[in-house]
N, C-alpha and C positions, 0 to 999 in steps of 0.2 A: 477605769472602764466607763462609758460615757452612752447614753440609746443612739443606739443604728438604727435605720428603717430597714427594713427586709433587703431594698435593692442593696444599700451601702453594708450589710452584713454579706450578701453575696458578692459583694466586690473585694473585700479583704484582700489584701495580697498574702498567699502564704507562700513560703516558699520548703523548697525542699533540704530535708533533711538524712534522709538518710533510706536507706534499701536495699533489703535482703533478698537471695533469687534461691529457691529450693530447686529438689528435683521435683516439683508437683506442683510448684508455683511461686508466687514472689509479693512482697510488701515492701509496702511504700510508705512514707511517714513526710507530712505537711504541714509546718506550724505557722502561726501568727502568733506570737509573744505577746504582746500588748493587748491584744483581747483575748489569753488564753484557749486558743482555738487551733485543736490538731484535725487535719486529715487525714486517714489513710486506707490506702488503696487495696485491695485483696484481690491477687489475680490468678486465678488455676490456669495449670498447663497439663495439656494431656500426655503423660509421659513416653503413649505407644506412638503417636503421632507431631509431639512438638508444639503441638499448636495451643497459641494460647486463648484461654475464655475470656469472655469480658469481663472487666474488674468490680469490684463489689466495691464502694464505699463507704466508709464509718466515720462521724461525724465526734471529736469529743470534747469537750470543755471541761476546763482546769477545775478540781478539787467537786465536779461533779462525778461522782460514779455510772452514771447511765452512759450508754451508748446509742447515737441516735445516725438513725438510717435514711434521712434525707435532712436537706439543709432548713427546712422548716420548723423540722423538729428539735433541731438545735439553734435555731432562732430564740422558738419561746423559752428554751430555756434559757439561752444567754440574756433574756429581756428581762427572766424573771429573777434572775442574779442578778442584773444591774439596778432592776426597781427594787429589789429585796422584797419578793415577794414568797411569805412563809406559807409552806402548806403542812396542814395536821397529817 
């Protein structure tokens, strides 16, 4: 793994892997391999009406625990894996 700048981390190509559909709603699963980087998509459907909501995004990096909810925020943390930057 190698420093991206914001733009070149939001350009990653990931591609699709895989997608489950409930009755309430459905997920989606997006990786990049080589920078350890999943996406996935969380999308309710209203079961009286069919219709679906707009999707939630989840942002997560490999061998980190956290889950981060916009791509920024898993920016610094993919920066601060690659600089190896320790916090107490």
């Amino acid at each position: 793994m190698n420093e991206l700048t914001f733009e070149e981390f939001g350009n990653l190509k990931i591609e699709y892997r895989m997608g489950i559909t409930f009755d309430d709603g459905a997920f989606r699963i997006y990786r990049n391999d080589e920078h350890g980087l999943q996406v996935e998509t969380h999308t309710k459907q209203n079961k009286r009406t069919g219709k679906w909501g707009k999707g939630k995004r989840y942002f997560l990096l490999d061998d980190d625990d956290r889950c981060f909810e916009s791509s920024d925020q898993c920016y610094v943390a993919y920066m601060e894996k690659v600089c190896e930057v320790k916090h107490d």
